[in-house]
C-alpha positions in Angstrom: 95.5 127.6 120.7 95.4 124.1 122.6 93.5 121.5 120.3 91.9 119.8 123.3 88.0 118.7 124.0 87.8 122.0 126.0 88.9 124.1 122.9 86.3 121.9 120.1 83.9 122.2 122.6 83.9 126.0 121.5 83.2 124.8 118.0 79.4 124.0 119.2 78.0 121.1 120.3 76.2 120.0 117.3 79.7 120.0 115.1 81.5 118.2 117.7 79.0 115.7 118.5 79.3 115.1 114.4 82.9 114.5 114.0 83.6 112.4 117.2 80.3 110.1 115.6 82.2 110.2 112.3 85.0 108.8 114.6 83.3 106.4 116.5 81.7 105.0 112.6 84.8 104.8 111.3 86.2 102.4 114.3 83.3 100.3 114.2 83.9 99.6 110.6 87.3 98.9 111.5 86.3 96.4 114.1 83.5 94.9 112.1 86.4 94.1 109.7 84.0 96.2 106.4 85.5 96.2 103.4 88.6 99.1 103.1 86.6 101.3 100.6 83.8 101.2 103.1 86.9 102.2 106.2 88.5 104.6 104.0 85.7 106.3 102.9 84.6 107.0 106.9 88.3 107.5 107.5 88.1 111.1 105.3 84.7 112.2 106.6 86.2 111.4 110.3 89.1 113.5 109.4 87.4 115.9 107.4 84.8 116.8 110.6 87.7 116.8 113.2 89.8 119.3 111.0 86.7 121.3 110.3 86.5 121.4 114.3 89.8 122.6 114.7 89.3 124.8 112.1 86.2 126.6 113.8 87.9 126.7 116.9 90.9 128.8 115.1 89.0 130.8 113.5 87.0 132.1 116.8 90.3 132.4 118.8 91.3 134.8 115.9 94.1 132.3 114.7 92.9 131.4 111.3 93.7 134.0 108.4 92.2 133.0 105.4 89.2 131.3 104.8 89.9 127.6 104.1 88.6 125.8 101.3 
């Protein structure tokens, strides 16, 4: 399956609207120039919210085998 807005979308709104926050934290940080345990630290919960995303979207579209932990 395509990983594309359209696809995460399927993921449900409240999830999505988490992980692309988590995304828009993490830049700000960036910008803002915050320290880089502060950067790294939103850096994982960006990434770990997208892939949780993608992994919901698999998971409906029957792609995902095993439960992911």
């Amino acid at each position: 399956m395509k990983r594309s807005i359209l696809g995460m979308v399927e993921a449900g709104e409240p999830l999505l609207r988490q992980a692309l926050q988590a995304i828009r934290d993490h830049q700000q940080a960036v910008d803002e120039g915050q320290s880089a345990e502060v950067v790294e630290r939103l850096r994982i919960k960006a990434d770990h919210l997208y892939q949780t995303v993608i992994d919901y979207q698999l998971y409906k579209a029957g792609s995902l085998d095993q439960a992911q932990h």
